[in-house]
C-alpha positions as a Python dict, from the first residue, in 0.01 Angstrom:
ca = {
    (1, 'X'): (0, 0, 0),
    (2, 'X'): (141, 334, -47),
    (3, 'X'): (489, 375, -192),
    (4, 'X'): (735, 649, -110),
    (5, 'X'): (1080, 675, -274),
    (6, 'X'): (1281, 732, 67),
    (7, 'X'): (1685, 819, -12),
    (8, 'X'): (1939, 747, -277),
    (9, 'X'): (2238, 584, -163),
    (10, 'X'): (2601, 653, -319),
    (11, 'X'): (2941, 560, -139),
    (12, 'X'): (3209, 808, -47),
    (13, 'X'): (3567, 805, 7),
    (14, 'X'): (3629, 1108, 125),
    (15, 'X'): (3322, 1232, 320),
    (16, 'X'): (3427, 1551, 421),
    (17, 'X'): (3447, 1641, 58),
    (18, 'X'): (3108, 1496, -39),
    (19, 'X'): (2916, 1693, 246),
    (20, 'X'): (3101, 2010, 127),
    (21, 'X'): (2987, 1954, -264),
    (22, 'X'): (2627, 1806, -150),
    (23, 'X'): (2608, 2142, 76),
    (24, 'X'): (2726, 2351, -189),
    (25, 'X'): (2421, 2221, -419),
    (26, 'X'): (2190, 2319, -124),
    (27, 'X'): (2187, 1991, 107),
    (28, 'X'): (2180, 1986, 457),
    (29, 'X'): (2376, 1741, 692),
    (30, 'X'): (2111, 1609, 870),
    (31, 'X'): (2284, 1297, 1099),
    (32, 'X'): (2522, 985, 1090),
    (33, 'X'): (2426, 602, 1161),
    (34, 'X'): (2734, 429, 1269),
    (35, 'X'): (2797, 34, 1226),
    (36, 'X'): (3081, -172, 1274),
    (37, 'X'): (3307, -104, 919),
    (38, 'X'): (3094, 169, 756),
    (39, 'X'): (2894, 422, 811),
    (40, 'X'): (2639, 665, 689),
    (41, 'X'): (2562, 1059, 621),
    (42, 'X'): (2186, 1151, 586),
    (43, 'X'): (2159, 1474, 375),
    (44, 'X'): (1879, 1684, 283),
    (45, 'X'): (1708, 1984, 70),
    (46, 'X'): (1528, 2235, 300),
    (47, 'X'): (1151, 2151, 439),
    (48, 'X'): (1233, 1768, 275),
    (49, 'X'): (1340, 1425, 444),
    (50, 'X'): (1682, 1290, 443),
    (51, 'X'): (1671, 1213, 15),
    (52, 'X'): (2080, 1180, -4),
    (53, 'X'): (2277, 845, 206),
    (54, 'X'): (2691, 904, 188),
    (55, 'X'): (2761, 564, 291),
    (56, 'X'): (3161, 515, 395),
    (57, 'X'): (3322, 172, 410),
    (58, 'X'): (3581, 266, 660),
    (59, 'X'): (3940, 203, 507),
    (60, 'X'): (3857, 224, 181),
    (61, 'X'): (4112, 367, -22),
    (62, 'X'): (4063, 316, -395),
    (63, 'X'): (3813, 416, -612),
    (64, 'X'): (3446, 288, -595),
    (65, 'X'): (3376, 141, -982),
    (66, 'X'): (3084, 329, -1099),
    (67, 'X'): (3021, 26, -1373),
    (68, 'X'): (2809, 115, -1663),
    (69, 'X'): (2461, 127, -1534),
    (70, 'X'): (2468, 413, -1323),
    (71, 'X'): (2381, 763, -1503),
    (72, 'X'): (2310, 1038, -1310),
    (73, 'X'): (2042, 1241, -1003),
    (74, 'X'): (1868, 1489, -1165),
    (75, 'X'): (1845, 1810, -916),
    (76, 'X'): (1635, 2172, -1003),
    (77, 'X'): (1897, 2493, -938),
    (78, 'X'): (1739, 2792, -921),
    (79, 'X'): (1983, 3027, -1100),
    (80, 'X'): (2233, 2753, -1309),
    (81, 'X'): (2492, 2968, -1390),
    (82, 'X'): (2527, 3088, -1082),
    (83, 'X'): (2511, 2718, -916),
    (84, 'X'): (2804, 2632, -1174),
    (85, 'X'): (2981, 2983, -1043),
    (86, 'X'): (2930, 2820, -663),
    (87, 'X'): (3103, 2491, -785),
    (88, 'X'): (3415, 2602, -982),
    (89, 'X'): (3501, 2916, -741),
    (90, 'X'): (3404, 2738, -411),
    (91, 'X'): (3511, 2371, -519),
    (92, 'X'): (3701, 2354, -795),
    (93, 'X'): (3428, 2174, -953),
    (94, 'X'): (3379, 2225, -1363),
    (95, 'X'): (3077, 2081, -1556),
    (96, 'X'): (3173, 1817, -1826),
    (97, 'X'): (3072, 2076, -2062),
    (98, 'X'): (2920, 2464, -2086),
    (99, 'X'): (2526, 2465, -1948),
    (100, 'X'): (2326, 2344, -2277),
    (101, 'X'): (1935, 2288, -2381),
    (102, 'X'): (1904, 1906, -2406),
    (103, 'X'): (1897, 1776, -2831),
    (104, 'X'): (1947, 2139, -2906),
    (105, 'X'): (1545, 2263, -2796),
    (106, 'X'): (1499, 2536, -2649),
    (107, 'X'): (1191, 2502, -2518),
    (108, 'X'): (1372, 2278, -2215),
    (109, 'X'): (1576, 2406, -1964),
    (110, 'X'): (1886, 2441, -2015),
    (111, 'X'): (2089, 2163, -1834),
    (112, 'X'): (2481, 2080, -1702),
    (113, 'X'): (2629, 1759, -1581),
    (114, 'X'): (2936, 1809, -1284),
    (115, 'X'): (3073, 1481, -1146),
    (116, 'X'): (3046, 1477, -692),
    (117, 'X'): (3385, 1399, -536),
    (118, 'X'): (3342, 974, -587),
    (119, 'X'): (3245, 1111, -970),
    (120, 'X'): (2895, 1019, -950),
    (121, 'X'): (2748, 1263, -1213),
    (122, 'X'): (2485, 1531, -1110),
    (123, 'X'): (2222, 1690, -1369),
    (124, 'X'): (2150, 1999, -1272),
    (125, 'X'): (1872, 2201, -1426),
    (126, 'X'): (1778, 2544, -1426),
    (127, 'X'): (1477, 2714, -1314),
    (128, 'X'): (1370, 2593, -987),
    (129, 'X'): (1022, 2352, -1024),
    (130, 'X'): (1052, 2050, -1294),
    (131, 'X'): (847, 1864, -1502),
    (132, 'X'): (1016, 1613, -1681),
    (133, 'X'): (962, 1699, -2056),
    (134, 'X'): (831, 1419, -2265),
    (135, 'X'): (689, 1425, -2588),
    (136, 'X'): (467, 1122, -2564),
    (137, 'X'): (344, 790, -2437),
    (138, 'X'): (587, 535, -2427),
    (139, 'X'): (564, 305, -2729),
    (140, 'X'): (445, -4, -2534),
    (141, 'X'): (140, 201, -2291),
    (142, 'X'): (-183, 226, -2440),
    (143, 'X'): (-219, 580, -2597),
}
């Protein structure tokens, strides 16, 4: 059976906000799926599939709780100062702190969390194509 990783799903209040910070990042607005109380925004990066779902419970006015157990979506910027330029002068969107080489090594990428407008956090990290770093096989998997 072959498995393919389709969308992530996050909830927004305020959509027209959301599509303007996803589109900001590079996203496209690719369509809408209505239902009776909610509906949803398929987004996408250039040449992929619809990767983001903006879901929106119609009436909802509060807050979604983020709970503890969410973290992040890692996305590759090209240029990351720039991308964080895009954000604050555009959006009025700041990173939780200055761009930063994760545990202090610079032989990663250097790295910046900014929170969408439901404050789901975003990793961005520069220089375009990724490989997650790792520095070894996981302590249980055969070496």
């Amino acid at each position: 059976m072959a498995l393919t990783l389709v969308h992530t799903c996050v909830r927004s209040r305020d959509i027209d906000a959301s599509v303007r910070f996803y589109e900001a990042l590079g996203f496209e607005r690719r369509g809408q799926l209505n239902f009776d109380s909610a509906y949803n925004v398929y987004m996408g990066l250039p040449g992929e599939g619809d990767q983001l779902e903006l879901t929106v419970n119609v009436g909802r006015d509060e807050p979604y709780d983020l709970g503890d157990g969410y973290n992040h979506i890692a996305l590759t910027v090209d240029d990351i100062h720039a991308t964080l330029a895009t954000l604050s002068e555009g959006l009025g969107v700041e990173p939780e702190k200055p761009a930063f080489h994760p545990g202090g090594r610079e032989d990663l990428p250097l790295i910046a969390f900014v929170a969408d407008p439901d404050g789901y956090r975003i990793e961005l990290i520069d220089g375009g194509a990724f490989v997650t770093p790792q520095d070894g096989a996981h302590p249980s998997s055969p070496s």
